[in-house]
C-alpha positions as CSV (number, residue, x, y, z in Angstrom):
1,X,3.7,-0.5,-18.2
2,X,3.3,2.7,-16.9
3,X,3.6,3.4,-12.7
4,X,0.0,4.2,-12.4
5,X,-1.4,1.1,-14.0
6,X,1.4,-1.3,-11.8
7,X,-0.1,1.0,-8.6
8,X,-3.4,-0.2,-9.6
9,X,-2.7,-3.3,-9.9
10,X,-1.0,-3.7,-6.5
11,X,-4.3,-1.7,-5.2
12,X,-6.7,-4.4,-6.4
13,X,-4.4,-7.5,-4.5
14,X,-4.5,-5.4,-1.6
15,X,-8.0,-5.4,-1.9
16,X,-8.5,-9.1,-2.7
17,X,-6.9,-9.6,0.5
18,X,-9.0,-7.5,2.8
19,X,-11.8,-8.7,1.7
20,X,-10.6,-12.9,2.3
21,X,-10.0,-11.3,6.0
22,X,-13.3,-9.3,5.7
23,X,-14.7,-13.1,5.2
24,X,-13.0,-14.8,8.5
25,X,-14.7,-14.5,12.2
26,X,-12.7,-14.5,16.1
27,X,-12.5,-18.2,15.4
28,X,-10.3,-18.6,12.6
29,X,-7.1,-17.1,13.9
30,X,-4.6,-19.1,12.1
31,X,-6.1,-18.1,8.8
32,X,-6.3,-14.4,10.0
33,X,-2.3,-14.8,11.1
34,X,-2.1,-15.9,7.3
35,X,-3.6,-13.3,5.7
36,X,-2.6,-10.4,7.8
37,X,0.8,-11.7,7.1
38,X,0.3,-11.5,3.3
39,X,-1.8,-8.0,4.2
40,X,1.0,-6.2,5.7
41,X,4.4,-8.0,3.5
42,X,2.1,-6.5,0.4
43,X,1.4,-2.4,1.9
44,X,4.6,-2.4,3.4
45,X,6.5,-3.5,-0.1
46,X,4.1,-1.2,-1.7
47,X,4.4,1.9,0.1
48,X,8.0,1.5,0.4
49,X,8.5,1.0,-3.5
50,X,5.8,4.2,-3.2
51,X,7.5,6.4,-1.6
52,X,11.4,5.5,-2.7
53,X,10.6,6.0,-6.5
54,X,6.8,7.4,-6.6
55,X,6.5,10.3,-4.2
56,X,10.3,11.2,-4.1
57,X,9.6,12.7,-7.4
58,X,6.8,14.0,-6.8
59,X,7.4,16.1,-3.5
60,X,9.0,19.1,-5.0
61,X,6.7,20.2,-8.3
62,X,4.0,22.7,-6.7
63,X,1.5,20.4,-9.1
64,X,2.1,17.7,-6.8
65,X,3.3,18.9,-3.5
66,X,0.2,19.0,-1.3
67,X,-1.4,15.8,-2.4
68,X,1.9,13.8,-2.3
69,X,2.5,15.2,1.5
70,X,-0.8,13.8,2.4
71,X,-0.4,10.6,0.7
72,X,2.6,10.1,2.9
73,X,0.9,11.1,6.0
74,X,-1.6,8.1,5.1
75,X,1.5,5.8,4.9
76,X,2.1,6.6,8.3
77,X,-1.3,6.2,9.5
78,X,-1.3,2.7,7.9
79,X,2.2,2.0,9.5
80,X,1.1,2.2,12.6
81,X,-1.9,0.4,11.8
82,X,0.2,-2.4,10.8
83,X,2.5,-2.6,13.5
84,X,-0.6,-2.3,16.4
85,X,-2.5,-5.1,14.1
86,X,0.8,-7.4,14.1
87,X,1.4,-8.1,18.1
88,X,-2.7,-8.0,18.8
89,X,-4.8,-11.3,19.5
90,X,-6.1,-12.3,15.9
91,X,-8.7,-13.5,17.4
92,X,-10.7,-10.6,19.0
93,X,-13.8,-8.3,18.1
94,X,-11.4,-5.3,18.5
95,X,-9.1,-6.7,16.4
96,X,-11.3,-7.2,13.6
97,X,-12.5,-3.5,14.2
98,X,-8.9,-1.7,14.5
99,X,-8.8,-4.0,10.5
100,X,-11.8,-2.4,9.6
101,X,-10.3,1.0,10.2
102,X,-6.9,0.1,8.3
103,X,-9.4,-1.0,5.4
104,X,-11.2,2.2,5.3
105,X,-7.8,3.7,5.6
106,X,-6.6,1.9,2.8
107,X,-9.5,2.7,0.9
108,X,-9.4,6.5,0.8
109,X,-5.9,6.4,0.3
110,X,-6.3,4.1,-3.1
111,X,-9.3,6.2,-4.0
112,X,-7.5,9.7,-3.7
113,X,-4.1,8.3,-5.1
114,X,-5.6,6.8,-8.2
115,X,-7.7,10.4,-9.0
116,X,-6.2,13.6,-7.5
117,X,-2.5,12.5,-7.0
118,X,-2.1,10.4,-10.2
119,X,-3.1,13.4,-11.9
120,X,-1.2,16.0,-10.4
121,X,1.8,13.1,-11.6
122,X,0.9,13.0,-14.8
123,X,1.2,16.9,-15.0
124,X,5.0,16.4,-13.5
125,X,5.8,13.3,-15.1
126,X,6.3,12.5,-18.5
127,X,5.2,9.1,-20.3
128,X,9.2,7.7,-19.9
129,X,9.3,8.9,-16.6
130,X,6.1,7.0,-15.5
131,X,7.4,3.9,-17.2
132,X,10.9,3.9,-15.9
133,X,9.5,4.7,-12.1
134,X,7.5,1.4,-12.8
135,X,10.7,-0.5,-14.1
136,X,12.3,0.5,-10.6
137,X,9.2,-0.5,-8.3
138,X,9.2,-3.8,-10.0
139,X,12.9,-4.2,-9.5
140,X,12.8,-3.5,-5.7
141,X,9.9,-5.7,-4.8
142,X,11.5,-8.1,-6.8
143,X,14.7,-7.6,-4.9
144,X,12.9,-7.8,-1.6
145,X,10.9,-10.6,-2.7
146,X,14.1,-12.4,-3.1
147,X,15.6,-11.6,0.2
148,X,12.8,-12.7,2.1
149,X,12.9,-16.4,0.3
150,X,15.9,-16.7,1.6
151,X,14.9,-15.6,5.2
């Protein structure tokens, strides 16, 4: 399997996710502490993987360089997100709004990485590459998988 296809594929749970949360109201916090759990293990393991293996090759080649730059300035964006998302009350109007922004976030981000910056990679990256980079990803969230069983 090629990197782009295993990006997609972590794309679309990321999706399924949002919109189960999209689906709760203020009154279900437990299942909102659930999900947003699930939410944030899933982009944090996938921007990571992204940006470890993904982007670090991607950086340099003047194909790529722009885009990638940007796509890591999202990360941030959705970090931040994350982290302001994790310590609010679950069970507020604002926090279902500041989740709405992170979704849109997310959204742009997929829809840009899976046109303009997947092909500016597939310019810089041959076939092999693509399918060893996705070898690695599925290695490390593997890894980290692992570790936080035993947590």
């Amino acid at each position: 399997m090629e990197v782009y296809a295993l990006l997609k594929k972590d794309h679309s749970k990321v999706k399924g996710i949002f919109a189960e949360l999209d689906g709760t109201t203020e009154r279900a916090v437990k299942k909102r502490e659930t999900l947003f759990a699930d939410l944030k293990m899933e982009l944090t393991l996938h921007a990571e993987a992204e940006e470890k293996f993904f982007y670090s090759r991607l950086e340099d080649p003047k194909e790529s360089r722009a885009i990638t730059l940007e796509a890591l300035e999202e990360h941030n964006v959705v970090k931040t997100l994350l982290a302001e998302l994790e310590v609010d009350p679950k069970g507020t109007e604002e926090w279902a709004a500041k989740l709405t922004v992170l979704k849109e976030n997310v959204e742009h981000h997929v829809k840009e990485e899976e046109g303009e910056l997947f092909k500016s990679a597939k310019k810089v990256l041959s076939a092999e590459d693509a399918e060893a980079i996705a070898e690695e990803i599925e290695a490390f969230k593997a890894e980290a998988t692992l570790s936080q069983l035993k947590e």
